[in-house]
PyMOL CGO cylinders between C-alpha atoms (Angstrom):
from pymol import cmd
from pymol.cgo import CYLINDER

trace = [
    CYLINDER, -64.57, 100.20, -16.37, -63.06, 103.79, -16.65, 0.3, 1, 1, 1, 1, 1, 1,
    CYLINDER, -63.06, 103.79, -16.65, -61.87, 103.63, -13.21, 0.3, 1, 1, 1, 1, 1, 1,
    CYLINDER, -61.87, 103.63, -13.21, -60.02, 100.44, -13.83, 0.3, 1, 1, 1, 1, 1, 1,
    CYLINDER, -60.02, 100.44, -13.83, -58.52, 102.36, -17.04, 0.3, 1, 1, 1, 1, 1, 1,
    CYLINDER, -58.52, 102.36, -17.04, -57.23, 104.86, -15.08, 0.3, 1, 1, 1, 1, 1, 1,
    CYLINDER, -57.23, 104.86, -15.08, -55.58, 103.07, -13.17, 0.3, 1, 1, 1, 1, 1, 1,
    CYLINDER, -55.58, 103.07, -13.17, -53.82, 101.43, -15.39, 0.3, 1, 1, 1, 1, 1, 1,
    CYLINDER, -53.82, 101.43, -15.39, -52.91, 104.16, -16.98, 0.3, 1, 1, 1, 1, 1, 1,
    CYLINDER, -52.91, 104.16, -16.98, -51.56, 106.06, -13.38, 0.3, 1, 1, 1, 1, 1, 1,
    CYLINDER, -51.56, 106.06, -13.38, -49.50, 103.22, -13.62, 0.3, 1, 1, 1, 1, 1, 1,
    CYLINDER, -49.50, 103.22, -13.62, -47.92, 103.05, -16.41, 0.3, 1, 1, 1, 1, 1, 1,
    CYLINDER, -47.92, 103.05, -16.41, -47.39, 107.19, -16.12, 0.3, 1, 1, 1, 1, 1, 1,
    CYLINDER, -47.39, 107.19, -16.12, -45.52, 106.28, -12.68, 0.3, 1, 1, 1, 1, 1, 1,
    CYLINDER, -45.52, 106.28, -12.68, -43.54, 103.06, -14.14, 0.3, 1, 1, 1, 1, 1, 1,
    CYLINDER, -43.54, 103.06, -14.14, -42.16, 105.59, -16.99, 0.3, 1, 1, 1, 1, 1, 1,
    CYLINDER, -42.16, 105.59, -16.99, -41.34, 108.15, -14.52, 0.3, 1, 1, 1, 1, 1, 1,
    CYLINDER, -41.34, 108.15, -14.52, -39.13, 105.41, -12.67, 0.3, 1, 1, 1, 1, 1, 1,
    CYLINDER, -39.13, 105.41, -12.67, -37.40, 104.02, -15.53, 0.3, 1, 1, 1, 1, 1, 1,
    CYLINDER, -37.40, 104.02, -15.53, -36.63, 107.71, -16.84, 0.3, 1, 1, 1, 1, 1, 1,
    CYLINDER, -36.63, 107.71, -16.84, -35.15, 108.69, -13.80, 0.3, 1, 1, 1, 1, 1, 1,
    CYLINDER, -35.15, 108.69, -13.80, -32.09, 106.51, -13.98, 0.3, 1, 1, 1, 1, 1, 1,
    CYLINDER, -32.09, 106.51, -13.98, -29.52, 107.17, -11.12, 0.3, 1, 1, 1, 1, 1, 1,
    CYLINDER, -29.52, 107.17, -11.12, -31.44, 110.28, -9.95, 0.3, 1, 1, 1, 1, 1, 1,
    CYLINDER, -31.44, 110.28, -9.95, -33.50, 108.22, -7.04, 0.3, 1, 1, 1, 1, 1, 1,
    CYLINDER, -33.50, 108.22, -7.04, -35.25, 109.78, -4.14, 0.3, 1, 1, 1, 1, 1, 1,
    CYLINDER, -35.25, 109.78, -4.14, -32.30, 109.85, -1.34, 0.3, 1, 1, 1, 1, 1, 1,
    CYLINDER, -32.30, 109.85, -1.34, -33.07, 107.16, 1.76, 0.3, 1, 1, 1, 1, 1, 1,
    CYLINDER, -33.07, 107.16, 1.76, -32.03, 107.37, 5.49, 0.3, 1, 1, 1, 1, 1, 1,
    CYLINDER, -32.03, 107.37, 5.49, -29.56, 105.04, 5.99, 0.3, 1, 1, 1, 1, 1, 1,
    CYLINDER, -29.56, 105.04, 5.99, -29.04, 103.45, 10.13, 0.3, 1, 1, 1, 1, 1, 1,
    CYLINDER, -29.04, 103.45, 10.13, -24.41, 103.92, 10.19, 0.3, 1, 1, 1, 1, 1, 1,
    CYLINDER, -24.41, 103.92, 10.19, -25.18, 102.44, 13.66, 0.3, 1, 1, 1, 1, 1, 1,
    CYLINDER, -25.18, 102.44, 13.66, -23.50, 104.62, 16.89, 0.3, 1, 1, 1, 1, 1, 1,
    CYLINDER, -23.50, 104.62, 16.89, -20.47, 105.89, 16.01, 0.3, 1, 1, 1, 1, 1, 1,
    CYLINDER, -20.47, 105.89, 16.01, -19.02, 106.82, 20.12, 0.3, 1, 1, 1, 1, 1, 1,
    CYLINDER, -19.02, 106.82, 20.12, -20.24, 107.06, 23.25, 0.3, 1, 1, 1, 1, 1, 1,
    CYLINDER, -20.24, 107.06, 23.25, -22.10, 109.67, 23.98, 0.3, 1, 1, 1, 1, 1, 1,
    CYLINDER, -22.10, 109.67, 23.98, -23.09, 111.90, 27.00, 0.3, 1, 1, 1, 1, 1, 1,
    CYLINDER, -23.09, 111.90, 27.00, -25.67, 114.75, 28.22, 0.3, 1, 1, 1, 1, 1, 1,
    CYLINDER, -25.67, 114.75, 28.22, -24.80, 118.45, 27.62, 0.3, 1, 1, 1, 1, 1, 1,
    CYLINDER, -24.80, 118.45, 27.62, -23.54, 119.55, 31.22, 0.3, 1, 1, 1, 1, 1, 1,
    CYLINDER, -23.54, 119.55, 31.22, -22.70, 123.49, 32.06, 0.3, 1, 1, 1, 1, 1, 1,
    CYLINDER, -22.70, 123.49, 32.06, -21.41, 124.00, 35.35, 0.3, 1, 1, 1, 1, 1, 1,
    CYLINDER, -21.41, 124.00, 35.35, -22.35, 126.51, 37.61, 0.3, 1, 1, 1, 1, 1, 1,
    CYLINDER, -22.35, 126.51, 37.61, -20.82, 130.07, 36.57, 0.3, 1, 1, 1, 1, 1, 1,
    CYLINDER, -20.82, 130.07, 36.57, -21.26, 131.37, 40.21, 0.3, 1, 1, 1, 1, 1, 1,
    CYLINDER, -21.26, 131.37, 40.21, -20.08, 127.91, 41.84, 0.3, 1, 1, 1, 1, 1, 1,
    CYLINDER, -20.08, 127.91, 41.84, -16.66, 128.06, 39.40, 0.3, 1, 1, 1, 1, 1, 1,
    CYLINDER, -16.66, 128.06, 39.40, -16.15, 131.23, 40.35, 0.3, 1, 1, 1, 1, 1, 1,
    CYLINDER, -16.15, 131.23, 40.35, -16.26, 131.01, 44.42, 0.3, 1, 1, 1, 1, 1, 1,
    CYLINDER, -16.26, 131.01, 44.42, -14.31, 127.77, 43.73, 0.3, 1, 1, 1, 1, 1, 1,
    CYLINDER, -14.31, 127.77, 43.73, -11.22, 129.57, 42.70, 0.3, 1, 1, 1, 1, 1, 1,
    CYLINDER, -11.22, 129.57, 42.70, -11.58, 132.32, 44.82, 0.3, 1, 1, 1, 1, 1, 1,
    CYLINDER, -11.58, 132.32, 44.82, -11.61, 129.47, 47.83, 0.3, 1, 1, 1, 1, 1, 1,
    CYLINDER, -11.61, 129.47, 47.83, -8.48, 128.33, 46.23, 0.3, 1, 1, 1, 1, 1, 1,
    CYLINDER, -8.48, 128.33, 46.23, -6.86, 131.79, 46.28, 0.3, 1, 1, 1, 1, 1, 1,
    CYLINDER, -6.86, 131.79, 46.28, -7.61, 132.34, 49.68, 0.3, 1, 1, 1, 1, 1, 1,
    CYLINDER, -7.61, 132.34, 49.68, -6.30, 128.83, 50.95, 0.3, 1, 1, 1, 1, 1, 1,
    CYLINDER, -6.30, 128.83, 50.95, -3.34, 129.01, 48.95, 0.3, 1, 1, 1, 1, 1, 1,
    CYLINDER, -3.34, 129.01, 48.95, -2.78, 133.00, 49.76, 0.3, 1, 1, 1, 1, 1, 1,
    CYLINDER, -2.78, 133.00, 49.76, -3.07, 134.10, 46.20, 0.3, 1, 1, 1, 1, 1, 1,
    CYLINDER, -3.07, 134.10, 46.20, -6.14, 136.24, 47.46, 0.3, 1, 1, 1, 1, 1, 1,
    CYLINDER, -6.14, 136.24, 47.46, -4.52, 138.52, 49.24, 0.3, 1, 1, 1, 1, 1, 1,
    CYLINDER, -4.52, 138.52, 49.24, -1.06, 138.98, 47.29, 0.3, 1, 1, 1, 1, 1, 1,
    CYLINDER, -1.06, 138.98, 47.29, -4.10, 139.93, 44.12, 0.3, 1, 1, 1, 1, 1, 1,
    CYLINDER, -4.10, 139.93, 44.12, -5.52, 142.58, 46.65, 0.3, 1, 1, 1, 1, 1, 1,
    CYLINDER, -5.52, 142.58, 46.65, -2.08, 143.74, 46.72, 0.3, 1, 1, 1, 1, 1, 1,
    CYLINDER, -2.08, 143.74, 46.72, -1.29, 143.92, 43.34, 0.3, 1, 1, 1, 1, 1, 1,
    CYLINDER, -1.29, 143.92, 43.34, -4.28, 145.60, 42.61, 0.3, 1, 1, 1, 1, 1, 1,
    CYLINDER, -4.28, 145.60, 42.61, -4.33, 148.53, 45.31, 0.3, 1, 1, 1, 1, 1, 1,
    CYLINDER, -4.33, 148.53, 45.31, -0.83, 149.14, 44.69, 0.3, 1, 1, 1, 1, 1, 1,
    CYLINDER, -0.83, 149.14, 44.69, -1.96, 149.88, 40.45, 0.3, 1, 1, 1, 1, 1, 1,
    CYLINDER, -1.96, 149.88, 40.45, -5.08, 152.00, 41.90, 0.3, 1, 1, 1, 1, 1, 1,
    CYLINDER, -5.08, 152.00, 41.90, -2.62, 153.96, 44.00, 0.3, 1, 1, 1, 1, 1, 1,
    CYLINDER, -2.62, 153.96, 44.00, 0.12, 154.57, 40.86, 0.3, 1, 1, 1, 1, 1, 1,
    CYLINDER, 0.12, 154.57, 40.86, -2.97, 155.49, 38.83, 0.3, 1, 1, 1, 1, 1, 1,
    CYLINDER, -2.97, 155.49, 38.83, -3.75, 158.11, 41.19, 0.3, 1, 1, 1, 1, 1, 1,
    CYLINDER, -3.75, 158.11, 41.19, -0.55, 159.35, 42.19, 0.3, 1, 1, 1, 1, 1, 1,
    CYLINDER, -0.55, 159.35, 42.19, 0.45, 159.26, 38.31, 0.3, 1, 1, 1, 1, 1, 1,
    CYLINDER, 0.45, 159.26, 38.31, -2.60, 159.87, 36.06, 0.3, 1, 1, 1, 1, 1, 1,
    CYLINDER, -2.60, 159.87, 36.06, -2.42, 158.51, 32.63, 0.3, 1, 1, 1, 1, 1, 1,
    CYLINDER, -2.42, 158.51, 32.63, -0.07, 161.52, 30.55, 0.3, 1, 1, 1, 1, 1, 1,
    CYLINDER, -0.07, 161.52, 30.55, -3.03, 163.49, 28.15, 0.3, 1, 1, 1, 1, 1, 1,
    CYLINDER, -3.03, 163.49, 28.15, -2.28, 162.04, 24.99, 0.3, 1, 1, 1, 1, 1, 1,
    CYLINDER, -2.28, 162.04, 24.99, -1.01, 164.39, 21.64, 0.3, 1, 1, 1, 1, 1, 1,
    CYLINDER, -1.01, 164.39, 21.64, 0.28, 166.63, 23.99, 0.3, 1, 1, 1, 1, 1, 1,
    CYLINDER, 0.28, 166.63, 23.99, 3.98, 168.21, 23.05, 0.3, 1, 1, 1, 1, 1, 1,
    CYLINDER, 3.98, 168.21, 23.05, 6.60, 170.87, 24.12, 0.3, 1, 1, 1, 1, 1, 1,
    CYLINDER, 6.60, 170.87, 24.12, 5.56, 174.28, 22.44, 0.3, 1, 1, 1, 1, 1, 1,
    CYLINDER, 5.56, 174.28, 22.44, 8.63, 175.35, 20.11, 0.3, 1, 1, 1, 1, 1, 1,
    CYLINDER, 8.63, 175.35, 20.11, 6.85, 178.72, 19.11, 0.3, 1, 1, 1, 1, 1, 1,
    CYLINDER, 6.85, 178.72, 19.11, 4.41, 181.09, 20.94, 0.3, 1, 1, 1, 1, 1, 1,
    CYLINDER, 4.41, 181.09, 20.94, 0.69, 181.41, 19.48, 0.3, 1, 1, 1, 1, 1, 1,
    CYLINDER, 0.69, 181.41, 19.48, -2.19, 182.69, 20.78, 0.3, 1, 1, 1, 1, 1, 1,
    CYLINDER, -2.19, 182.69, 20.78, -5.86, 183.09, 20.02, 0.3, 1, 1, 1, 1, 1, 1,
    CYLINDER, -5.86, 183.09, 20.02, -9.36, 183.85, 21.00, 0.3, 1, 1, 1, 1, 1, 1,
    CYLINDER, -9.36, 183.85, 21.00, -12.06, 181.45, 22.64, 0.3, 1, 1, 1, 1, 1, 1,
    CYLINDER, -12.06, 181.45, 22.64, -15.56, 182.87, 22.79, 0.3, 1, 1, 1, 1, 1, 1,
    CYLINDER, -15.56, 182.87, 22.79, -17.36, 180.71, 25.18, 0.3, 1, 1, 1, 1, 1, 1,
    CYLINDER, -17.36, 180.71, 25.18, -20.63, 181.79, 24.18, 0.3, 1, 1, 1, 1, 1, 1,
    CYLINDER, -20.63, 181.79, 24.18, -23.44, 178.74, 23.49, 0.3, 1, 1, 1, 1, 1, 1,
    CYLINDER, -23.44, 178.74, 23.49, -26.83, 179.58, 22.10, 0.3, 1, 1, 1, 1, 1, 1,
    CYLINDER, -26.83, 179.58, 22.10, -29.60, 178.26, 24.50, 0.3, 1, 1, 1, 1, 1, 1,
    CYLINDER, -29.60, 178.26, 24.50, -32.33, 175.22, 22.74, 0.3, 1, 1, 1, 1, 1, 1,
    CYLINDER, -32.33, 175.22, 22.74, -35.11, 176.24, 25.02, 0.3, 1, 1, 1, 1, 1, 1,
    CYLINDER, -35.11, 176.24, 25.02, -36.01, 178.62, 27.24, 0.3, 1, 1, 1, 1, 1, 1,
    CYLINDER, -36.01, 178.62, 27.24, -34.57, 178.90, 30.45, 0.3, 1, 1, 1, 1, 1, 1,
    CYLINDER, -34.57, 178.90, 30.45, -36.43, 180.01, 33.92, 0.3, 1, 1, 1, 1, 1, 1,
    CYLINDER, -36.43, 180.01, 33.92, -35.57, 180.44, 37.65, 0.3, 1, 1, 1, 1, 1, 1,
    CYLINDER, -35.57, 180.44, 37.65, -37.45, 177.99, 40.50, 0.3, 1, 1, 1, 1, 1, 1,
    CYLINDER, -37.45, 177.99, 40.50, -40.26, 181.00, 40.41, 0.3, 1, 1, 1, 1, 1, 1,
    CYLINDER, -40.26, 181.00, 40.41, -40.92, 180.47, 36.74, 0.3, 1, 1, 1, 1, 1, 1,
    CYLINDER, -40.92, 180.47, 36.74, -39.04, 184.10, 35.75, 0.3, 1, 1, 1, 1, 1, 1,
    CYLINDER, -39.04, 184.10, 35.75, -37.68, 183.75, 32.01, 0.3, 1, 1, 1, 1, 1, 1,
    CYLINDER, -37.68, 183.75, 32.01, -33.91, 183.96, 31.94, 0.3, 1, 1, 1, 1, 1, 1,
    CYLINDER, -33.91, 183.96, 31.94, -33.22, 183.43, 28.48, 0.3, 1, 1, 1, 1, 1, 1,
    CYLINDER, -33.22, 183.43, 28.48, -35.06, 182.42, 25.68, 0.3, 1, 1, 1, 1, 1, 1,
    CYLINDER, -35.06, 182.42, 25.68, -34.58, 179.52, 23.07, 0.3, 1, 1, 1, 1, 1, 1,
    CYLINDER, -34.58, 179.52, 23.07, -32.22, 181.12, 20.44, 0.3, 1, 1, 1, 1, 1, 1,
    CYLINDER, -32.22, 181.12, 20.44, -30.65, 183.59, 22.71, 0.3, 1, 1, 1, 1, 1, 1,
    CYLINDER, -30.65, 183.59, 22.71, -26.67, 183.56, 22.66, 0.3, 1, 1, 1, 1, 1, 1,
    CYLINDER, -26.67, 183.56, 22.66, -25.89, 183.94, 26.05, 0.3, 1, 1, 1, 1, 1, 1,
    CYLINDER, -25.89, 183.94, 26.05, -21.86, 184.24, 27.45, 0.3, 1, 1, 1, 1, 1, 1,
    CYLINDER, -21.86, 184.24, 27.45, -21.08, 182.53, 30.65, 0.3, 1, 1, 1, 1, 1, 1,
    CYLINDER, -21.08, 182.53, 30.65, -18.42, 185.20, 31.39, 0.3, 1, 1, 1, 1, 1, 1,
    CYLINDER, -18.42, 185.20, 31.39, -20.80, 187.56, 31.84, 0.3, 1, 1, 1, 1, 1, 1,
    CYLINDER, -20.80, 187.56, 31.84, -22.43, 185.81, 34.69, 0.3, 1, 1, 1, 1, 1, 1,
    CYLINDER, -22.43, 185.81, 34.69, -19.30, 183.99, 35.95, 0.3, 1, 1, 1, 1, 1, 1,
    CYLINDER, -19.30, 183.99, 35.95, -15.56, 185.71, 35.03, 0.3, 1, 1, 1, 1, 1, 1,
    CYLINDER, -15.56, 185.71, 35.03, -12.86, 183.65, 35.45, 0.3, 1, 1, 1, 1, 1, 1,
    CYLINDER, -12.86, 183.65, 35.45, -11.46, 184.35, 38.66, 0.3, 1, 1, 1, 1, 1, 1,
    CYLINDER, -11.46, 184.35, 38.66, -7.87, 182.43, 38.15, 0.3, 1, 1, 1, 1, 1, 1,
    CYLINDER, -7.87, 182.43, 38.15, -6.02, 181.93, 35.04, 0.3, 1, 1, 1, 1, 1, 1,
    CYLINDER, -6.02, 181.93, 35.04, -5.52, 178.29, 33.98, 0.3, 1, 1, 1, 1, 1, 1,
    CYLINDER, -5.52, 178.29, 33.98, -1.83, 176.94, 32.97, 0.3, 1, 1, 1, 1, 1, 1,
    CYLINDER, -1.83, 176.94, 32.97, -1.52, 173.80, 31.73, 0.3, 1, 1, 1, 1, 1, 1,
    CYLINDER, -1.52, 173.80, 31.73, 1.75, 172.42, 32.11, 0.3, 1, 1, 1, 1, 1, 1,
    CYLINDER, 1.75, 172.42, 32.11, 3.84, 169.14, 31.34, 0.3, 1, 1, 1, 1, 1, 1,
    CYLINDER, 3.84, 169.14, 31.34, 4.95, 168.75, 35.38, 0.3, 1, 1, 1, 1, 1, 1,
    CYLINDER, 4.95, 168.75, 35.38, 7.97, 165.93, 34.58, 0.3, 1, 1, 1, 1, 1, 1,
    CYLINDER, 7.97, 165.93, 34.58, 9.38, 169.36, 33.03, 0.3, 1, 1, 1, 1, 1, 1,
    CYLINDER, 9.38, 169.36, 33.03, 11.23, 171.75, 35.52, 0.3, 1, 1, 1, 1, 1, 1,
    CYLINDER, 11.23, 171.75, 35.52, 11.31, 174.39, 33.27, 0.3, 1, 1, 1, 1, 1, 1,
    CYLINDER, 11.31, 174.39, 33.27, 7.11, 173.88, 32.52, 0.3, 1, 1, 1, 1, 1, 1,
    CYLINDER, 7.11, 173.88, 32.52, 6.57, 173.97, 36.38, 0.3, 1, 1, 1, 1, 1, 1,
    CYLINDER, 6.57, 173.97, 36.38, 8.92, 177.43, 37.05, 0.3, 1, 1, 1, 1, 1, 1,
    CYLINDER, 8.92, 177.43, 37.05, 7.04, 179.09, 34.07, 0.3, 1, 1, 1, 1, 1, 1,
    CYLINDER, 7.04, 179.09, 34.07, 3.57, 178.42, 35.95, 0.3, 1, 1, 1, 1, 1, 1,
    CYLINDER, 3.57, 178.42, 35.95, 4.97, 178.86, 39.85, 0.3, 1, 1, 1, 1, 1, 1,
    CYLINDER, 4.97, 178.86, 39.85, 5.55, 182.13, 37.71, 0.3, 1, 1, 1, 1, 1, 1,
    CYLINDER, 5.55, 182.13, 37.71, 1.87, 183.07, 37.76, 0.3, 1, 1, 1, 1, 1, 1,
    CYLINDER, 1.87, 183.07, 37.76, 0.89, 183.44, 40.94, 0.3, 1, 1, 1, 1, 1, 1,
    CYLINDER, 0.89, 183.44, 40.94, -0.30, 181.58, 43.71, 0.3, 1, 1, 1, 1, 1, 1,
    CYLINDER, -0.30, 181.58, 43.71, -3.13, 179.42, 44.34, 0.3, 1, 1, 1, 1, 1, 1,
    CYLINDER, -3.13, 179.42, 44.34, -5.56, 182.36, 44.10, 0.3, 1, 1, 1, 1, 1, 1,
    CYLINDER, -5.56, 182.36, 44.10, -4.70, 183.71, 41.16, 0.3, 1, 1, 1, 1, 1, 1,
    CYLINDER, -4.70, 183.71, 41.16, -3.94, 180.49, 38.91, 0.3, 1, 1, 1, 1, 1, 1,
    CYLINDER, -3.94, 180.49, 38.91, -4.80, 177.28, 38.81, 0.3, 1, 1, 1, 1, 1, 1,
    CYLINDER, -4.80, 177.28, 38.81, -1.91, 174.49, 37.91, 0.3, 1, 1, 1, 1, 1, 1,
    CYLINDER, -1.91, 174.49, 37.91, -3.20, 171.79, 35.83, 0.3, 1, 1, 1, 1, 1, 1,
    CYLINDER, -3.20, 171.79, 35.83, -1.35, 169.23, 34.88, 0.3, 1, 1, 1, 1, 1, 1,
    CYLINDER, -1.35, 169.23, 34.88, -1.19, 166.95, 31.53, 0.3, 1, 1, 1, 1, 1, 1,
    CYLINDER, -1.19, 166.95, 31.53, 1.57, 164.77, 32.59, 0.3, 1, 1, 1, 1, 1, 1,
    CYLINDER, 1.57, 164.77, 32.59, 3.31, 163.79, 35.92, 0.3, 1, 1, 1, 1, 1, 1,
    CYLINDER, 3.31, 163.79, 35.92, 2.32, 163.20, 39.41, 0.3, 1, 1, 1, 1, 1, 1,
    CYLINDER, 2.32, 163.20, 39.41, 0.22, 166.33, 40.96, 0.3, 1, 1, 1, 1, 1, 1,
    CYLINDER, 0.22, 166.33, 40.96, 0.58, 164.93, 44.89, 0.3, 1, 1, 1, 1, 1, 1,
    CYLINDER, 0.58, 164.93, 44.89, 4.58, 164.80, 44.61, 0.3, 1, 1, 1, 1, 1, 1,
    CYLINDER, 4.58, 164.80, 44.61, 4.79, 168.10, 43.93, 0.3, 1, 1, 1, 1, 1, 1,
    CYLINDER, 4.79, 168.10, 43.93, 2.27, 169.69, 46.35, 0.3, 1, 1, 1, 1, 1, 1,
    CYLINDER, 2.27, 169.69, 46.35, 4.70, 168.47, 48.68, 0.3, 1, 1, 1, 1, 1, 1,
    CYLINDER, 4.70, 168.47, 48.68, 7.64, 170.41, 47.12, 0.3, 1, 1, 1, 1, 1, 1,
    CYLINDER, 7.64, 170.41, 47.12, 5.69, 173.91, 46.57, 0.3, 1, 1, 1, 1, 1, 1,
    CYLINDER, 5.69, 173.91, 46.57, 2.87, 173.69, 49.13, 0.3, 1, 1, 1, 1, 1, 1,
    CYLINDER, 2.87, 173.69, 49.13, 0.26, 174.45, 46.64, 0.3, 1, 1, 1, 1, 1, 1,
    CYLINDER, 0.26, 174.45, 46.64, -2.47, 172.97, 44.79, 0.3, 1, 1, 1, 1, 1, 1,
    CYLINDER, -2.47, 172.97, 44.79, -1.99, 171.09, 41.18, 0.3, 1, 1, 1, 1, 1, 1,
    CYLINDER, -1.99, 171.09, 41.18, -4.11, 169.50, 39.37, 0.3, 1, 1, 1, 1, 1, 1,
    CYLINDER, -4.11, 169.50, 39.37, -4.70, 167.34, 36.33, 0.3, 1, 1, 1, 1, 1, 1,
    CYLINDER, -4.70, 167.34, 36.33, -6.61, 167.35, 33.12, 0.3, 1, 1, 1, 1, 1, 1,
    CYLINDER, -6.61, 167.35, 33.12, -8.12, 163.83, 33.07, 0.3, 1, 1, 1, 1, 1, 1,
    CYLINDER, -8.12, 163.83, 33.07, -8.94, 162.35, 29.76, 0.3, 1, 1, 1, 1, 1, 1,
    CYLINDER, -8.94, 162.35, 29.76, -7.24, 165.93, 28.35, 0.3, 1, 1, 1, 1, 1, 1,
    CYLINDER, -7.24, 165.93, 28.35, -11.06, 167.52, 28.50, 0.3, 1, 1, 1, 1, 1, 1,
    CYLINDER, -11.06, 167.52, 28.50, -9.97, 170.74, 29.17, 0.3, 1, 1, 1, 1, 1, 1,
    CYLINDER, -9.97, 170.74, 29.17, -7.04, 170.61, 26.50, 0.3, 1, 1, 1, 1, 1, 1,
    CYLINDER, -7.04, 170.61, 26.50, -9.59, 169.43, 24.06, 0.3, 1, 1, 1, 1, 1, 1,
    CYLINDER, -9.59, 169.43, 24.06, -11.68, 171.57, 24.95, 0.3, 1, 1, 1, 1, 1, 1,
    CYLINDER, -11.68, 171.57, 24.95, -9.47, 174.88, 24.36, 0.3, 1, 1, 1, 1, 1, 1,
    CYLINDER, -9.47, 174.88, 24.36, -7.73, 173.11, 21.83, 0.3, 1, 1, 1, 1, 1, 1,
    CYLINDER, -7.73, 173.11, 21.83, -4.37, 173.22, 23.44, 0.3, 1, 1, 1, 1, 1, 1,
    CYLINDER, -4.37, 173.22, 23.44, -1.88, 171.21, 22.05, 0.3, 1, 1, 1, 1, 1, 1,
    CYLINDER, -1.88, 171.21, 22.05, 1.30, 172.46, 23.41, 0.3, 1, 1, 1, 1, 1, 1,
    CYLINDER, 1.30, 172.46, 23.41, 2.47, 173.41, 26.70, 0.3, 1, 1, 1, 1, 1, 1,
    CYLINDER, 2.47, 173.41, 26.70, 3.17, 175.19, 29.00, 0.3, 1, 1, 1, 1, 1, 1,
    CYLINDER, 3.17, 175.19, 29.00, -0.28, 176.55, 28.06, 0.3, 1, 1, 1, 1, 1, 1,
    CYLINDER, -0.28, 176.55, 28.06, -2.13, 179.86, 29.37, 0.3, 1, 1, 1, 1, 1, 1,
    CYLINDER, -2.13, 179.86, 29.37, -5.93, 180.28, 29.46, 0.3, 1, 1, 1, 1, 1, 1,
    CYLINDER, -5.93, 180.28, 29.46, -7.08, 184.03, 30.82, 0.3, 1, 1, 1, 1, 1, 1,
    CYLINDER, -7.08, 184.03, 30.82, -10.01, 186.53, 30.12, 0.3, 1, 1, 1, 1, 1, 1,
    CYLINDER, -10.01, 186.53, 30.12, -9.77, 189.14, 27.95, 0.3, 1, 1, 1, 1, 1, 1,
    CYLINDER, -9.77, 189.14, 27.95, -13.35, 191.60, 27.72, 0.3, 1, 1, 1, 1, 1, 1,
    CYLINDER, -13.35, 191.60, 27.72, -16.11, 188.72, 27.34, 0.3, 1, 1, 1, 1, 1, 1,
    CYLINDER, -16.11, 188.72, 27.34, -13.14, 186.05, 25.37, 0.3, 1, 1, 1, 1, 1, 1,
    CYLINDER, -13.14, 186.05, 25.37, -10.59, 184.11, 26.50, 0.3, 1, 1, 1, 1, 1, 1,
    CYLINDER, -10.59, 184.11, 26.50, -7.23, 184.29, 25.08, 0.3, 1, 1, 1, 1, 1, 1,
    CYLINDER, -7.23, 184.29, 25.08, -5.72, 181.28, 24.68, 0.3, 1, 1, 1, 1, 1, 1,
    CYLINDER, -5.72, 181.28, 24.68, -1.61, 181.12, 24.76, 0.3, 1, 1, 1, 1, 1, 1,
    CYLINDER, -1.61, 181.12, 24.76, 0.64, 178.10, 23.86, 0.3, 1, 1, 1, 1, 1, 1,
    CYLINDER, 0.64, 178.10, 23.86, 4.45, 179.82, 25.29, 0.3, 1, 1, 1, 1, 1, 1,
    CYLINDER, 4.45, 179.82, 25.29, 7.66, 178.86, 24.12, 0.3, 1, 1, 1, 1, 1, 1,
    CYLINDER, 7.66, 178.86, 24.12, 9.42, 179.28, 27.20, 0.3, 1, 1, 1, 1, 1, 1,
    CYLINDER, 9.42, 179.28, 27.20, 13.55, 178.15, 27.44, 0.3, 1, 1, 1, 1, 1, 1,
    CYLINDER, 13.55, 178.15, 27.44, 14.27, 174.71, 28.59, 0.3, 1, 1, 1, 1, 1, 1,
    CYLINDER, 14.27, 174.71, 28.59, 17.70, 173.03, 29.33, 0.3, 1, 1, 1, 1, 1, 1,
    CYLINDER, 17.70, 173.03, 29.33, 20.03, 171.77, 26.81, 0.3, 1, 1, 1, 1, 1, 1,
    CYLINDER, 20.03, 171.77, 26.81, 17.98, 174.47, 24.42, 0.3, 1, 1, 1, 1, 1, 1,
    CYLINDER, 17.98, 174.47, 24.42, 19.51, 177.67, 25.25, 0.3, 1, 1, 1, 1, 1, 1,
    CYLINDER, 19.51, 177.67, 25.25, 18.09, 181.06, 25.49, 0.3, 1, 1, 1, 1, 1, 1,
]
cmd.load_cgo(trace, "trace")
């Protein structure tokens, strides 16, 4: 008997709950049928693609006029490093000191175990190393920029280093050795940002000159 009146009264909790409810019905799947055709996911072959068109470049002869292209950008790159960037003619001469000092982390020993330096220690590369050439850092498209630094010696007493301008063209013209400051690390690294530039030692500094030096059409 009171599990008959339960029931009955389950289900006329769940009839209310209906009728309350009103438009607010429990959603339903509904079959829309298929709407296209459809077809299995299908990636190709990255490796296969790729010797595909590289067999079509070499039949058709696109291949080699590529290989072409592409030493003949290597060589200009080469020939004509990419100009240091933020780098301008110097319009007045200033100077200062770089102490190349760094202070060691750790200590430092030789292959036999023999302390060098210890962690803390300050310890001047100059005094271990001078520099044996001065370093002049010069714009070489400028005439004027490469006279200054033909200026200061030869090859064994300063080194030409170029931040702009082809290195190999002018070896040719002066029979010498030039070189270039790729990526501008050395520039950055003295913070030069003029030329022509001079970097010599001084005691246990370097001094550090940005020259204003005459150029055509400028007088002096």
């Amino acid at each position: 008997m009171r599990v008959l009146l339960a029931s009955i009264l389950l289900a006329g909790l769940a009839g209310s709950a209906t009728a309350s409810s009103g438009a607010r019905s429990l959603p339903q799947a509904i079959d829309h049928g298929q709407m296209g055709q459809t077809w299995p996911v299908a990636e190709p072959d990255l490796l296969s693609l790729i010797k595909a068109r590289l067999d079509h470049a070499k039949a058709t002869g696109k291949l080699d006029e590529m290989n072409r292209k592409f030493a003949e950008r290597v060589k200009s790159r080469v020939m004509r490093p990419v100009p240091v960037a933020g780098i301008s003619p110097a319009e007045e001469t200033r100077s200062w000191e770089f102490d190349p000092s760094i202070r060691i982390d750790k200590d430092i020993r030789d292959h036999k175990g023999n302390l060098i330096a210890v962690a803390g220690q300050r310890v001047n590369p100059l005094s271990a190393s001078p520099l044996s050439k001065k370093l002049v850092f010069i714009d070489g498209d400028d005439p004027a920029e490469v006279a200054w630094a033909i200026q200061h010696g030869s090859d064994a007493r300063a080194k030409v280093i170029f931040v702009s301008g082809s290195p190999f063209e002018l070896m040719k013209v002066h029979q010498r050795r030039f070189y270039f400051d790729q990526e501008g690390r050395l520039t950055g690294h003295f913070g030069i940002r003029r030329t022509p530039a001079l970097v010599e030692q001084r005691g246990d500094v370097l001094l550090v000159t940005e020259q204003a030096i005459p150029r055509r059409g400028k007088g002096a």
